[in-house]
C-alpha positions in Angstrom: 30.0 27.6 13.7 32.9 26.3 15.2 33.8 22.5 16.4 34.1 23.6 20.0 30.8 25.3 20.3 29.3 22.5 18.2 30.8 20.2 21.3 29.1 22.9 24.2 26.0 23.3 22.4 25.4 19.5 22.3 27.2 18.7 25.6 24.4 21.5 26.7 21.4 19.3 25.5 22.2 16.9 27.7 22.6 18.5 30.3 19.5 20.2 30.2 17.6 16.8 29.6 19.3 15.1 32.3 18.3 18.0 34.5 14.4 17.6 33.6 14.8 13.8 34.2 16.0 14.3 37.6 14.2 16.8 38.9 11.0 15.3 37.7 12.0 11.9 39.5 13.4 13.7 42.6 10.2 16.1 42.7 12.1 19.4 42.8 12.8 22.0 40.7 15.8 21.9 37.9 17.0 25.2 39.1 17.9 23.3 42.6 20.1 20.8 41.0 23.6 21.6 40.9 25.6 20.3 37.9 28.8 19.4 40.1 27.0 18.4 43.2 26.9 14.4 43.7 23.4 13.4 43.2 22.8 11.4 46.2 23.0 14.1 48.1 19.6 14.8 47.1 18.0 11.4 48.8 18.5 9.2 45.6 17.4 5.4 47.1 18.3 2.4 44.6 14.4 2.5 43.1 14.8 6.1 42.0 18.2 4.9 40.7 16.9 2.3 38.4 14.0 4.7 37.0 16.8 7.6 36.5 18.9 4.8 34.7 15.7 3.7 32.4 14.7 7.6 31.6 18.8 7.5 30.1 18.1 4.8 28.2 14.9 5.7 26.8 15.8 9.4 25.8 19.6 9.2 24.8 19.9 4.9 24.1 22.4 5.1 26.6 22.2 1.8 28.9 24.2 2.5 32.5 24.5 0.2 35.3 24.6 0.8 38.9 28.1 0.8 39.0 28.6 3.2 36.5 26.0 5.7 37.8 27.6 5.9 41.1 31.0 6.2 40.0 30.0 8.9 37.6 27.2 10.5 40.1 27.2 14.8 38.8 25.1 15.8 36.0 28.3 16.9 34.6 29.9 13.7 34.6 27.0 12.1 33.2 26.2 13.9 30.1 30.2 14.0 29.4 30.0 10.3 29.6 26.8 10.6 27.6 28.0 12.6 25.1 31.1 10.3 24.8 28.7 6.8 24.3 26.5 9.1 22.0 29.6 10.4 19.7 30.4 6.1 19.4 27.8 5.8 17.2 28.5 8.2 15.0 30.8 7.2 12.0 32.3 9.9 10.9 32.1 11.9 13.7 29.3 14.4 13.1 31.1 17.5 14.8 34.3 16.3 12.7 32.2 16.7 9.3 32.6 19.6 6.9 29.7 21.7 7.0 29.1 20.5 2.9 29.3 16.9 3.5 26.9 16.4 6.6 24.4 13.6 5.7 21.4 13.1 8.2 22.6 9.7 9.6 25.6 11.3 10.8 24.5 14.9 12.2 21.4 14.0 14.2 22.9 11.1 15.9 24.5 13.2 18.3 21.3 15.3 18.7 18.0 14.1 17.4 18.4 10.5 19.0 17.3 12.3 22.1 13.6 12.4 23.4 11.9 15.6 21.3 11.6 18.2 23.9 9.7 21.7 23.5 11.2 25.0 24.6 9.2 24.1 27.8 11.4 21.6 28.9 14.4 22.9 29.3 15.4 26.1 31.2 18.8 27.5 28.2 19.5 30.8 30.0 20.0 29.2 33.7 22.6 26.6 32.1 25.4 28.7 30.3 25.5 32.7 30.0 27.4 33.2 27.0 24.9 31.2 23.9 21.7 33.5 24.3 18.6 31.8 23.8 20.1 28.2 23.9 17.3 26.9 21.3 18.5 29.7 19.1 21.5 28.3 18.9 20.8 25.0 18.8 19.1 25.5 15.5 21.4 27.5 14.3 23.9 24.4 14.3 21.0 22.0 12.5 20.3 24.4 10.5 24.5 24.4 9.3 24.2 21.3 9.4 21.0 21.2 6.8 18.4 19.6 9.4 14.8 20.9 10.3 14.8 22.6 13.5 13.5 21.4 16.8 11.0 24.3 17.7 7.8 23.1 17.3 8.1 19.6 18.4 6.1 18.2 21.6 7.3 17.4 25.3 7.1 14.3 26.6 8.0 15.7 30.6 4.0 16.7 31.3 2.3 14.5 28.9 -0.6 12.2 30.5 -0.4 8.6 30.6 -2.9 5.8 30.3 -2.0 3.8 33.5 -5.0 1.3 32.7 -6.9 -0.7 30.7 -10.0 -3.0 31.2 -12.4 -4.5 28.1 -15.6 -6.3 28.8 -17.4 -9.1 26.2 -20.9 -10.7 26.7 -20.7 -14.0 27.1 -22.5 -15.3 24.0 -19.9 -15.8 21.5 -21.1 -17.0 17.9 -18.9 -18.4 15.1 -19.2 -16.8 12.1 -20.4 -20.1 10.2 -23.2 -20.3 12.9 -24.0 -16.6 12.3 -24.1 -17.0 8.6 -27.0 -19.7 8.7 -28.9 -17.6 11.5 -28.7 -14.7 9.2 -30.1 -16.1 5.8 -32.3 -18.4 7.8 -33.9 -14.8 9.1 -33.9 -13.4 5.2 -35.8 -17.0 4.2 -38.7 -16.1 7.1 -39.4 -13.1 5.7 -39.4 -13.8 2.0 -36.5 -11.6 1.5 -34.3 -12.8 -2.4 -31.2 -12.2 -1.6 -28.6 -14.9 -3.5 -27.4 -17.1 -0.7 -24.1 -17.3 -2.3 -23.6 -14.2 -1.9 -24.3 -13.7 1.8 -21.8 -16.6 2.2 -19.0 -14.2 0.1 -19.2 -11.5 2.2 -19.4 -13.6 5.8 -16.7 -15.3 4.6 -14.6 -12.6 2.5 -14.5 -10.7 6.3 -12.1 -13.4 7.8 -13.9 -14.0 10.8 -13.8 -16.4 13.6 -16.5 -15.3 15.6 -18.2 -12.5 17.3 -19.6 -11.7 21.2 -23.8 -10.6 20.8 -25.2 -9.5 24.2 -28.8 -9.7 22.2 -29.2 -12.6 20.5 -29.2 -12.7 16.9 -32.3 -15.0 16.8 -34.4 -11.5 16.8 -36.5 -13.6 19.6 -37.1 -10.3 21.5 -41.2 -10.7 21.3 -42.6 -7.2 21.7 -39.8 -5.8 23.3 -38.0 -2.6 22.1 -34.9 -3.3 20.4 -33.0 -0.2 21.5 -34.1 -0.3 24.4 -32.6 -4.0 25.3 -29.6 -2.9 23.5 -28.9 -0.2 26.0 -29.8 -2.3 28.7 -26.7 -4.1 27.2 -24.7 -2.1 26.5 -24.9 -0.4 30.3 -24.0 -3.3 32.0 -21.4 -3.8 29.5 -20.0 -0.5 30.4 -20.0 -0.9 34.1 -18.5 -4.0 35.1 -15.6 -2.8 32.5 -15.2 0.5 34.9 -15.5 -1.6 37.9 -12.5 -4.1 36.6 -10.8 -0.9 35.5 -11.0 0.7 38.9 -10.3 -2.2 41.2 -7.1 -3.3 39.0 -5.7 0.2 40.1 -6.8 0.2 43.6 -9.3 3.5 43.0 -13.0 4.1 44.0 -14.9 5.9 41.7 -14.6 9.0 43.9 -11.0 9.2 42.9 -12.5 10.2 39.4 -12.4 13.7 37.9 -14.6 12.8 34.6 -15.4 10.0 32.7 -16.1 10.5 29.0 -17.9 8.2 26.9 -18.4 6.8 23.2 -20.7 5.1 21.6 -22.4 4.8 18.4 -25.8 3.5 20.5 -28.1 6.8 20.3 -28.6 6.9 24.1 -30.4 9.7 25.9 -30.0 9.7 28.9 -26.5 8.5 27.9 -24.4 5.5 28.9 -22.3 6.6 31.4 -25.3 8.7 33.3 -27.3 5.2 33.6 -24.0 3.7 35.1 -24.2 6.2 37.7 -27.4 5.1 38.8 -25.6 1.9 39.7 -22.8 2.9 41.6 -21.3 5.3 43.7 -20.0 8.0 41.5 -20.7 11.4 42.6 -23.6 13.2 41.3 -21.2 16.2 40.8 -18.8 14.2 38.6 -17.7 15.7 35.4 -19.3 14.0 32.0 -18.6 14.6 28.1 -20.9 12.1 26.0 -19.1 11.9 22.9 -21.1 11.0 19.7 -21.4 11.3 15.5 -17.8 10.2 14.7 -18.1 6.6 14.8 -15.6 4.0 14.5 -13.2 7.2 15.3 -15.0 7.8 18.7 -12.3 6.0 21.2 -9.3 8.0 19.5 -11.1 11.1 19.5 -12.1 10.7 22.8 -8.6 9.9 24.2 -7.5 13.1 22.4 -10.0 15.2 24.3 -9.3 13.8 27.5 -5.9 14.9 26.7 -6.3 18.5 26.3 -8.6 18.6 29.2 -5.5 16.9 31.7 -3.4 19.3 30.4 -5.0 21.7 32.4 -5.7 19.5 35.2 -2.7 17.6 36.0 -3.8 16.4 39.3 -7.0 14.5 37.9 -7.6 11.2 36.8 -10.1 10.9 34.0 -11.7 7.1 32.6 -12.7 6.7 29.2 -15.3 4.3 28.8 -16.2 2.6 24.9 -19.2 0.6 24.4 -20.4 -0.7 21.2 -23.8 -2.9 20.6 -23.8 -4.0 17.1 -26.1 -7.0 17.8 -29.1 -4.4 18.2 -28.8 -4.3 14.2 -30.1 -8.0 13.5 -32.8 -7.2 15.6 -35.0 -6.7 12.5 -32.9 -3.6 10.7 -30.9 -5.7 8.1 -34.4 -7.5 7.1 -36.0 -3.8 6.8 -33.1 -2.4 5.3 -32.6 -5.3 2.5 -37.0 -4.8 2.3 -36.9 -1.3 1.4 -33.7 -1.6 -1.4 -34.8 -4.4 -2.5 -38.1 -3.0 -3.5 -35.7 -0.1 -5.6 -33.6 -2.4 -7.1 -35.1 -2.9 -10.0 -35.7 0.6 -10.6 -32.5 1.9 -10.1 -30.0 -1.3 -10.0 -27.1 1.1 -10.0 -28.0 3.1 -7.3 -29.0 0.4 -4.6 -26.7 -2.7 -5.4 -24.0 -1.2 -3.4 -26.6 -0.1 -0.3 -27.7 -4.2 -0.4 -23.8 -5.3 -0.2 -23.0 -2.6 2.7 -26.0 -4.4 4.7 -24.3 -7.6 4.1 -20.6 -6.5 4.7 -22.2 -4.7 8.3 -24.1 -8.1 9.2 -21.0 -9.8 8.6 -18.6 -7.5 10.6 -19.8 -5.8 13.4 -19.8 -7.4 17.0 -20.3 -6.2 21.2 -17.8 -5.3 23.3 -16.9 -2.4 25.9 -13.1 -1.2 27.1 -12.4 1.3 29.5 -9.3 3.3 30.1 -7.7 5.1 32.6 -6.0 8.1 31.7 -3.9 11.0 34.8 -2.5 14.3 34.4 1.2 14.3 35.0 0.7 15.4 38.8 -1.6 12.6 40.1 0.3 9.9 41.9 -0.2 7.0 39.5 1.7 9.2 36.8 5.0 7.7 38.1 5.7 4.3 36.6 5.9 1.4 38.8 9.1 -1.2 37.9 7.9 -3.5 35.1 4.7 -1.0 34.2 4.3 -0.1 30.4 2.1 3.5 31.0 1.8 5.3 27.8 2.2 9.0 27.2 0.0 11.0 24.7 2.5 12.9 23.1 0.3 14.9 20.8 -3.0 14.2 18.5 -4.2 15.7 14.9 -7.5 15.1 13.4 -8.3 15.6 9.6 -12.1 15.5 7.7 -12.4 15.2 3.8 -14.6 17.4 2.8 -17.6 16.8 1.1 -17.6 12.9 2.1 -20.4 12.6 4.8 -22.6 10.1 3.1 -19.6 8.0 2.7 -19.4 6.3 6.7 -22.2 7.0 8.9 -25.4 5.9 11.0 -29.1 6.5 10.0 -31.6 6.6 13.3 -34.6 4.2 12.0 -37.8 5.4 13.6 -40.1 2.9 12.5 -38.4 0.0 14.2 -36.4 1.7 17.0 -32.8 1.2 15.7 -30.3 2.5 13.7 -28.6 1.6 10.4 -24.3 1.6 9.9 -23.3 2.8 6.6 -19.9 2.0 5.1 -19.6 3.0 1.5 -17.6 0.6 -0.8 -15.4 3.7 -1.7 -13.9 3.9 1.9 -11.1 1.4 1.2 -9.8 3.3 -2.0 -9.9 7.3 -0.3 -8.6 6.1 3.5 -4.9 5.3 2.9 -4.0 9.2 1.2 -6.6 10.9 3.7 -4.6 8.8 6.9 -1.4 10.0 5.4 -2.9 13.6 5.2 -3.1 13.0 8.9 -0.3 10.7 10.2 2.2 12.7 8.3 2.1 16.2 9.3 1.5 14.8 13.1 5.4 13.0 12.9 7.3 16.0 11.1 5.7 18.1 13.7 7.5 15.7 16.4 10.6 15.6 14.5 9.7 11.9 13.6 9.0 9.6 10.3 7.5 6.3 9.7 10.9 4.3 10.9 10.8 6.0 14.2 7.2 4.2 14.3 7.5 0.7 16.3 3.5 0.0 17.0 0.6 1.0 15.0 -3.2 0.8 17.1 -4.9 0.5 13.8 -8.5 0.8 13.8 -8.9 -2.4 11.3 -12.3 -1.5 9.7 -12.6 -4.5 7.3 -10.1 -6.5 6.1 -9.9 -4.4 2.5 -8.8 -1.1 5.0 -5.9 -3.0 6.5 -4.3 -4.2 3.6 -5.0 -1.1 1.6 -3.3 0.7 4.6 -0.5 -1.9 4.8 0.3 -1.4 0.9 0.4 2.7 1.2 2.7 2.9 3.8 4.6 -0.3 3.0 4.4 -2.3 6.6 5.2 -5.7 6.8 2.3 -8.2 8.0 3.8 -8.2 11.7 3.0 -4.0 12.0 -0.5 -4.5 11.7 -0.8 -8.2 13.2 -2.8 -7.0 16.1 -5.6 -5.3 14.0 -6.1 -8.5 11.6 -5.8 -11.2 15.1 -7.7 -8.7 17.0 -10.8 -8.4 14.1 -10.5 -12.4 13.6 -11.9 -13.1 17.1 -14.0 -10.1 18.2 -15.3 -8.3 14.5 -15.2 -4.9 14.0 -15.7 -3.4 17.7 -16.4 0.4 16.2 -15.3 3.0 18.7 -13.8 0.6 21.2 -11.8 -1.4 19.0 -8.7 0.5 18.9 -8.7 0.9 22.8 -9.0 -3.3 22.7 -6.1 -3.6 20.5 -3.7 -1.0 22.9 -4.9 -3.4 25.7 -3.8 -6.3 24.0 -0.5 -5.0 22.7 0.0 -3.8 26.4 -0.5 -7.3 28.0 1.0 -9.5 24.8 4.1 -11.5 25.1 6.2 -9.2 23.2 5.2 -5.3 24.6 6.6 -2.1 24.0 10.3 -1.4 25.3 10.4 1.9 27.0 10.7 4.7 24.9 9.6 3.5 21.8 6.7 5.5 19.6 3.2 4.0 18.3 0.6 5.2 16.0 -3.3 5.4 17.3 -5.4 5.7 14.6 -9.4 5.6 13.8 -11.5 6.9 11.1 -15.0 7.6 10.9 -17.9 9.6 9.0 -17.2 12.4 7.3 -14.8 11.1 5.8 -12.8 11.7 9.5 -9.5 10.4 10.9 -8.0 10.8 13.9 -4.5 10.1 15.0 -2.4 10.1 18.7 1.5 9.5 19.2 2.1 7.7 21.9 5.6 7.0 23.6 5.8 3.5 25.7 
């Protein structure tokens, strides 16, 4: 290929990209915009100025001013001037390069350091006459150039975005040291021989601070049915997080399509459905009660609320976690340790590890609820507001090990009306390969790697998951900062905890700049991950 059609090919690009990014902020179709016409003839005010000027920066790492903007003021004279700051950065000049000595650094500087866009985005044929199918040829030059080509990778233009975020905690909050007394002082009442050294190991091994309980761990219930309380719980927990979530956005709950749900809580009638009994969502409102993936549950959730605004883009959809872990001391660690303590010394190597994953569950688990609010790209909160971070879901992948499910679960317990976590000392060993079975395919899909990766929403599990997940993928202690302070105050949140740490990252000192990529990941039973990429 030749150095002048490498030139019009990539001069093309950004043309087309600058088309999409106007006529998405000016509401009207790309085909309307003409590429000599000045732009404010089409009723460009200052505030859809400064959003044009932060969509440059984010997709091309082009910063503009006002000045510039209005002096330039075509699509044509912007992506030449584009093209001109892009081809700076790029030492040698990529389109200067012999074919046989093109590296990566310099090729995809003047075309991959755009935002990865989908044939979708662009419109080829309406912008020159002469290349054919303008993705053909684009490829055609990465491909001379030895790169992967850009055909399967997502669009960012229609993507929803979570414009909200609201979490809910009881307001008992117990220090870990506190709860370790409560909990062998429950094991003394009941006769129960389990080495009080080793209790203190694993509450202390978990690096704790402290945990929220809506029940008490006391177990001073009476006759009353745990599971029952716990749902009680875990209902109001649920709905004052939705109402904080829809008066921080200005919304009743009319304004909402669906609301899907997750919790590890076996509740039938579910959640959500008691919450309506509450307030004034409609009867007619749409519900998906997601259960049986665990600690994975808020990420998979999140991922089918994005397919299903995908094909309603005018809807806004709230995805409410709540998690109730203080139902457990409520009398199903003491069976538990009972019952495997009566086995033990039949089969010591069978039911040692069951005892420690009792203890390591006591130790970890706490209460909490977050809700989300996620729109389609066509409701009117999709825009972003000046000094808003709104993320897009950019695209999801899940992945299941086979032949793993007694490895992470929950066990219903009928004789005393709760339920039993399971987490397998194996999980921290098998986790880091089986999230890099699913994290990498996801980012060469996108065009992306790990560098391109500036916030991972890890799901923490237990401190040996983090730093096992640290070591594989070689992050430094700041990547996963928010998973370790987040699990230090609060525990292991299951299903909601991920959602927790995106609010916090959201709302921390230090938030995402526009137009940089983060990692959402869970895992659960089965052995189950589940991944999203986001864009801030």
């Amino acid at each position: 290929m030749q150095l002048k059609s490498h030139k019009s090919l990539k001069l093309q690009l950004i043309k087309a990209i600058l088309l999409e990014i106007l006529a998405l902020e000016l509401d009207i179709s790309a085909e309307r915009l003409e590429s000599n016409k000045t732009l404010y003839s089409y009723g460009l005010d200052s505030l859809r100025v400064a959003k044009i000027i932060g969509e440059i920066d984010s997709n091309f790492q082009v910063k503009l001013s006002f000045e510039t903007f209005e002096e330039l003021n075509t699509v044509e004279s912007l992506a030449k001037f584009i093209s001109k700051e892009l081809a700076r950065d790029i030492q040698p000049d990529s389109e200067l390069v012999p074919t046989g000595e093109r590296t990566s650094s310099n090729v995809t500087q003047g075309v991959s350091r755009t935002t990865v866009v989908a044939d979708s985005q662009v419109s080829p044929n309406k912008t020159t006459k002469d290349t054919g199918n303008f993705w053909e040829q684009i490829n055609k030059f990465l491909k001379s150039a030895g790169q992967k080509p850009l055909n399967q990778v997502s669009s960012t233009k229609n993507a929803p975005k979570i414009v909200g975020i609201a979490s809910n905690f009881p307001v008992e909050y117990f220090e870990q040291r506190d709860l370790t007394s409560i909990f062998l002082d429950n094991l003394l009442s009941e006769n129960i021989d389990v080495d009080p050294e080793e209790v203190n190991r694993f509450f202390t091994n978990v690096t704790l601070k402290g945990r929220h309980f809506a029940l008490s761990p006391l177990n001073d219930l009476e006759n009353k049915e745990a599971l029952r309380e716990g749902i009680e719980a875990a209902v109001d927990l649920a709905e004052n997080a939705i109402d904080n979530l829809l008066q921080s956005k200005g919304l009743k709950p009319e304004d909402i399509s669906m609301v899907v749900e997750s919790s590890i809580l076996p509740a039938t009638p579910s959640i959500f459905s008691r919450v309506m009994s509450r307030s004034s969502f409609s009867s007619n409102i749409k519900r998906m009660s997601l259960y049986g993936v665990g600690c994975m549950n808020g990420v998979h959730g999140l991922s089918k609320i994005n397919d299903y605004l995908e094909g309603h883009p005018t809807e806004a959809v709230i995805l409410i976690s709540v998690e109730l872990a203080s139902v457990l001391w409520q009398g199903s660690f003491r069976q538990d340790l009972h019952q495997y303590l009566a086995k033990y010394s039949e089969h010591p190597e069978q039911y040692s590890s069951s005892i420690k994953m009792t203890l390591v569950t006591a130790a970890l688990f706490g209460d909490g609820a977050v809700a989300l609010l996620i729109v389609g790209s066509k409701h009117p909160l999709y825009k972003k507001s000046l000094g808003t971070i709104q993320p897009q879901i950019i695209d999801t992948r899940s992945n299941l090990i086979p032949n793993t499910s007694d490895l992470i679960g929950v066990d219903i317990l009928l004789k005393n009306s709760s339920f039993r976590a399971i987490v397998k000392p194996e999980v921290p060993d098998l986790l880091p390969d089986a999230i890099a079975q699913t994290i990498e395919p996801l980012l060469e899909k996108n065009n992306l790697s790990l560098k391109d990766i500036s916030h991972w929403i890890l799901h923490p599990g237990g401190p040996k998951i983090v730093r096992a997940i640290e070591e594989k993928f070689n992050l430094s202690e700041e990547a996963l900062s928010l998973s370790w302070l987040t699990l230090f105050e609060k525990g292991n949140l299951s299903s909601a905890h991920v959602l927790y740490i995106l609010e916090q990252l959201l709302s921390s000192s230090c938030p995402p700049n526009s137009g940089e990529f983060g990692l959402m990941i869970a895992m659960g039973p089965g052995l189950s991950q589940e991944a999203i990429l986001l864009k801030f």
